[in-house]
N, C-alpha and C positions, 0 to 999 in steps of 0.2 A: 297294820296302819303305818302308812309312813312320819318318820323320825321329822321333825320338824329343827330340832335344837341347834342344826350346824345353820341353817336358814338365818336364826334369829340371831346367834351371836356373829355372822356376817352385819348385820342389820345394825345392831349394839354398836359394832364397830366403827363403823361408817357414821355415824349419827355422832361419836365423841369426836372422831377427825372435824367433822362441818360445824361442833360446838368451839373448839380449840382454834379454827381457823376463824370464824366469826369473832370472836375475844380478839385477836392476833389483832384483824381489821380495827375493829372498835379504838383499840390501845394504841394503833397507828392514825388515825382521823383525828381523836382528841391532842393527841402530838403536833400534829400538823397544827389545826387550829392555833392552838396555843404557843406556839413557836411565832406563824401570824401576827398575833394577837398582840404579841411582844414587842414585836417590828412598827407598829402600826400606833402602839399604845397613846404616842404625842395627838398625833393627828384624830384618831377616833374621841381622845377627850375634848379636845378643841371642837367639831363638827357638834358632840353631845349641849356644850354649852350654849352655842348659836343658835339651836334650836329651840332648847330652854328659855333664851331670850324670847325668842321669836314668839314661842308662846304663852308667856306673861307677858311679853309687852302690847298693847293696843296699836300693830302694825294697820296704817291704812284704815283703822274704823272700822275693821274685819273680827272683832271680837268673838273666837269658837267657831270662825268659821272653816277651820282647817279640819275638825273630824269631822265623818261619818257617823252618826249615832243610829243606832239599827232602829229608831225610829223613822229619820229620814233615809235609811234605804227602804223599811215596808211603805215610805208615802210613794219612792220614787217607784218601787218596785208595781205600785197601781196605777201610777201615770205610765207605764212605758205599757205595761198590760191591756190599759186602753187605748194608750195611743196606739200599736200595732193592729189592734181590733178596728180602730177606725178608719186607717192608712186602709187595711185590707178590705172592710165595704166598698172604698173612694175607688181602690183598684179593680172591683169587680163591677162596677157603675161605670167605670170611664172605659175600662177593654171592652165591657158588652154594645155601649155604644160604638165604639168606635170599628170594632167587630163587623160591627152589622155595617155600619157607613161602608167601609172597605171591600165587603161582601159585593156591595151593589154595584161597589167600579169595576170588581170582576167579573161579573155578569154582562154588565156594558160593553167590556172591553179593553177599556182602560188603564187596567195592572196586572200582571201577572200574578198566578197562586202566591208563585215564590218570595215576592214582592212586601205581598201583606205583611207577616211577621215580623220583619224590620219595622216595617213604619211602624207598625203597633207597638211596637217597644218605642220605640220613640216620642211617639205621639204619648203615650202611659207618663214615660218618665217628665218631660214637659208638662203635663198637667198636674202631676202629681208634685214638683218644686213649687207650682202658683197655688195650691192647694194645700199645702205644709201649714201655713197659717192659722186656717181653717180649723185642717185636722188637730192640731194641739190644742187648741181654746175647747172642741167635742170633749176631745179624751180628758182634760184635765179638767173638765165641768164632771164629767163621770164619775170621776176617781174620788173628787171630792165632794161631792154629793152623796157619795157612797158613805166615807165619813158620818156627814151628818145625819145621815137616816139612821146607820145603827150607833149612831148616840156615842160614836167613839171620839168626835171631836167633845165633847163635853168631860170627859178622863186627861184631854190634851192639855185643856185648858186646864184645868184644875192643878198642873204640874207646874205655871209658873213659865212656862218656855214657850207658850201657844205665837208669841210674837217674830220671836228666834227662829225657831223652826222654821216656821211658812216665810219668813225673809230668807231664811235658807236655801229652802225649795227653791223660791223664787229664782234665786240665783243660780243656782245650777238646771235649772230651767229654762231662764230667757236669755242666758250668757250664751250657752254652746247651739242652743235653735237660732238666734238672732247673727252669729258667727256661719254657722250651716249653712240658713237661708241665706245670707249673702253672698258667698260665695258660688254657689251655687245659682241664682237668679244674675248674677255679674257675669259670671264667667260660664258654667256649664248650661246654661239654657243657650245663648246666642248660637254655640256650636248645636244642639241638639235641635234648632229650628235649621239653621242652614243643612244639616246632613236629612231633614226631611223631605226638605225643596230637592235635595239633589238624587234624594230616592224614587221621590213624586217625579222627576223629569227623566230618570232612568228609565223608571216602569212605563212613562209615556212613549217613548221612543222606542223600547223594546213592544211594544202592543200596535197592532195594526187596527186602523179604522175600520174596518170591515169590507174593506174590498173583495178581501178572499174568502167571504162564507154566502154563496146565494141564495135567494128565494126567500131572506129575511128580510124586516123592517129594522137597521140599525140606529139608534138616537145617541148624538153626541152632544153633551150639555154645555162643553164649553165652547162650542160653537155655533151651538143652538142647530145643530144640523140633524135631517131625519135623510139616511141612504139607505138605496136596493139597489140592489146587483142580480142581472137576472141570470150569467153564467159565468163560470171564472174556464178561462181553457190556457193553457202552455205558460202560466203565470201572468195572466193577463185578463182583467176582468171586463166585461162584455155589457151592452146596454144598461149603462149606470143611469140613474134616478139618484138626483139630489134638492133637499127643501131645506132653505133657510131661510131666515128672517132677520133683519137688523133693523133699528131704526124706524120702527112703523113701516115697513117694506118687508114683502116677502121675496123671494128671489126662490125661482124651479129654474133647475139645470139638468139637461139630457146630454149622452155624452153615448159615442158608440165605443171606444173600449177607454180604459185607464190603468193607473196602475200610482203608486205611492213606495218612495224611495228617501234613505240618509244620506245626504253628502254636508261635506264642511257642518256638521252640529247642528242641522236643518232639514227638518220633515217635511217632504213637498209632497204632494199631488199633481199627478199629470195628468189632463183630459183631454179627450183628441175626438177632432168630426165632432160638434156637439152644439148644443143653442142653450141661450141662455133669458128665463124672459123674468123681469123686474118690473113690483109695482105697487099701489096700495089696495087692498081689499075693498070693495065696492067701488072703486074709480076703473074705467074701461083704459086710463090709459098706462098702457106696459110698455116697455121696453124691450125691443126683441136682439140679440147678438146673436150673431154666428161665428164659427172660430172653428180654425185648422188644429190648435195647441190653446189649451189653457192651463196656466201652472198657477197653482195656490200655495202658500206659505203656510202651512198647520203649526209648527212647534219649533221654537228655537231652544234645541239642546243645552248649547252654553249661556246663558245669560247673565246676567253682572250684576251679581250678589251685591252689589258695593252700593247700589241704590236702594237695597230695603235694610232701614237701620234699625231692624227688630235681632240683623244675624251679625251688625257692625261688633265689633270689641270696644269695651271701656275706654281704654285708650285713645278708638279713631274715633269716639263721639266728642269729646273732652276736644278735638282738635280739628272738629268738623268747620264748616264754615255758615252750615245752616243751621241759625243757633236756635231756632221754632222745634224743628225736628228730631231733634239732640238731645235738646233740653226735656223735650215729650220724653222720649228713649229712656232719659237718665233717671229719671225721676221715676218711669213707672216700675224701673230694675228695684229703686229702691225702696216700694211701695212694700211687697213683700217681706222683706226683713224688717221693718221698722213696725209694722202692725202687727209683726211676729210678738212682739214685745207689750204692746196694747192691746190685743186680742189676749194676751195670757193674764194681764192685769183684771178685766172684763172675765173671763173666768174663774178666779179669784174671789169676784164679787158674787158671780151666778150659780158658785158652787155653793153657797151657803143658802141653802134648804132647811126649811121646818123638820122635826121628828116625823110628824105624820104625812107631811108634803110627801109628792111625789118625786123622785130624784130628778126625771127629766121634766119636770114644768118647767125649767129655764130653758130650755135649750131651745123654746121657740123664739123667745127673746135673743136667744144668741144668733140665733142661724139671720135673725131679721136684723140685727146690730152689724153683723158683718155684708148682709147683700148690701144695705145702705153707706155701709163702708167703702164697699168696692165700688160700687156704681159710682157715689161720691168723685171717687180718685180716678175712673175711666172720662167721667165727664169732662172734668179737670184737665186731664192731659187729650183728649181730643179737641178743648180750645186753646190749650198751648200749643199743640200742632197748627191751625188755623190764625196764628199769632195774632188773638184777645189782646190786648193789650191788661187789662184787669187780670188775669188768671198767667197770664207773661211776667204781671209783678211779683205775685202773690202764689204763682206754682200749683201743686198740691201739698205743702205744707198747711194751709187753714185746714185740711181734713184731716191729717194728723193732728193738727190741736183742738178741732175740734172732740174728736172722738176722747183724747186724754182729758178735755174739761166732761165731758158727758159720762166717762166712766168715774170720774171724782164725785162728781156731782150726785149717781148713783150710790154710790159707796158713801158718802153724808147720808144718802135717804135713806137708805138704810140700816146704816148706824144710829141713827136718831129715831127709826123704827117710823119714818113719815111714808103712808100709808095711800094718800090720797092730797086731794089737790084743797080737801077739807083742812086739815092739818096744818096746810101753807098758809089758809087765811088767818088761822087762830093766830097762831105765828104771829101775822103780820100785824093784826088786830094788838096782840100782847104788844109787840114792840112801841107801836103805833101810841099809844095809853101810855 
């Protein structure tokens, strides 16, 4: 049997070196520190004081609002749990739609494979900033409904702090979404529409009409056009067939060969040898043309972003000259972050469920408190564009104040446990006597 002992006392050895060097380390670190520590002693007491101050004193009305208590992170830790839960339905409802939409331009013709994935991020993130709103008032109905159903806000309350806390929440809640949402709805959506328009016009340009596939029926929707091509030969496509219609007019064009070309930022079509007949459906009289060359204008590459001020910057609305249009713009940027803040109050209210209620009974009330919200604020700014004169004075500000008297309003009726429209007469009756 082999000797093992020269083995072990190598092992021994080595094991007191890495005990002795460890100690050495230790003995040098506390050294250090406290050498530090000494340098430093003026300034670390003075720093220890200030914050002392800071909190005993009643800074700003902020009373205990500077710690975390592991109560308010398990409330935060169920708002963020459901608000990611409900971000990620909103994102599989909005890619699958918009999925499919996109599918079908490429079947048409339209865009390219490669094309989609860009937009679809794009399009995703842009819906998902106007829908931020939304999703927090879901998640935080969730979270705290969750609360009341397993009876844990009733230990809350019991503690004396149930007022604290949820002003707490609140605060770190609608402070950093209401900051998020703006920024984001000001600045990062105007860019995220403009780089979609210029994707949309990329993949337009890079797609051919269909000149070059024959023996199909091609349909283009923005120009309402139906083409066939009966042969394409040496780059050049051979007894075209074209049907539009504009205006209660249809218009059929023949054409003996054509072909479709980019120059200067502009998609033309050339038709050559060809007739053209215009007219209305059931009236005999048409319009006959005949023509050597006929050139069409399909798609202007560059176009001048500077006239849709859905992609303008804060800045150049603030200093536009059309103050109808501006003002539309400005106001609906700022629709979303300020409802960010009213929609979390309104959740607030809807979160608070019976023991035996169902958690989401509100949430039909909510989803229908916010479509009436939004729509509210779209009408609004579609007759400030239209320069109202009434909704030109008055903005979309009455819908924010509307919605902040209607969620107060709520929150009495339910604090007062008023039940029915029974209730308000008694009420009225009492007062009345």
């Amino acid at each position: 049997m082999k000797n093992n002992s020269k083995y072990t006392k190598n092992k021994d050895k080595w094991l007191d070196i890495y005990k002795i060097c460890k100690l050495k380390l230790h003995q040098l670190i506390r050294a250090i520190i406290s050498l530090i520590g000494k340098n430093q002693n003026s300034k670390s007491n003075l720093l220890q004081r200030l914050f002392r101050n800071l909190r005993t004193k009643k800074t700003f009305g902020f009373k205990n609002y500077q710690r975390i208590t592991i109560l308010d992170k398990y409330i935060l830790k169920s708002f963020i749990f459901s608000f990611f839960s409900v971000i990620s339905v909103l994102v599989l409802v909005i890619v699958g739609r918009l999925f499919v939409k996109l599918l079908e331009y490429v079947v048409e013709g339209r865009f390219e494979v490669e094309m989609v994935f860009s937009i679809l991020f794009l399009s995703t993130s842009k819906s998902v900033i106007l829908l931020l709103p939304f999703a927090l008032m879901i998640s935080l109905i969730i979270s705290l409904s969750r609360f009341y159903r397993d009876s844990e806000i009733f230990a809350l309350k019991s503690s004396g702090n149930y007022k604290s806390i949820f002003t707490k929440v609140f605060y770190f809640i609608a402070i950093p979404s209401f900051l998020l949402i703006f920024i984001l709805n000001i600045f990062v959506s105007p860019y995220l529409i403009a780089e979609i328009q210029k994707k949309k016009i990329e993949a337009a340009t890079t797609s051919e009409i269909g000149l070059q596939t024959p023996g199909k029926f091609i349909q283009m929707k923005d120009k309402n056009w139906i083409i066939f091509v009966e042969d394409y030969e040496n780059e050049i496509s051979k007894k075209i067939f074209i049907k539009s219609s504009e205006n209660n007019k249809i218009s059929i064009e023949t054409a003996e060969e054509g072909n479709e070309y980019l120059e200067n930022g502009v998609r033309r079509l050339i038709l050559k040898n060809g007739q053209r007949y215009t007219g209305s459906p059931g009236n005999g009289n048409f319009q006959v043309m005949k023509y050597d060359v006929h050139e069409i204008k399909l798609l202007n590459t560059t176009p001048d972003f500077s006239l849709n001020y859905r992609m303008k910057s804060i800045f150049d609305l603030f200093s536009d000259q059309n103050k109808a249009l501006s003002s539309a713009e400005i106001q609906w940027r700022l629709f979303a972050p300020i409802s960010a803040v009213i929609l979390i109050l309104f959740a607030f209210i809807f979160g608070d469920v019976a023991p035996r209620q169902n958690k989401y009974s509100n949430l039909l009330s909510a989803i229908i408190i916010y479509f009436l919200y939004s729509n509210l604020v779209i009408i609004s700014v579609n007759q400030i564009q239209k320069e109202s004169y009434l909704f030109s004075l008055i903005g979309t500000w009455w819908v924010h104040l509307l919605a902040a008297i209607t969620c107060y309003l709520i929150y009495i009726m339910k604090k007062n446990q008023i039940d029915g429209y029974r209730y308000l007469i008694k009420t009225y009756k009492y007062f009345k006597k």
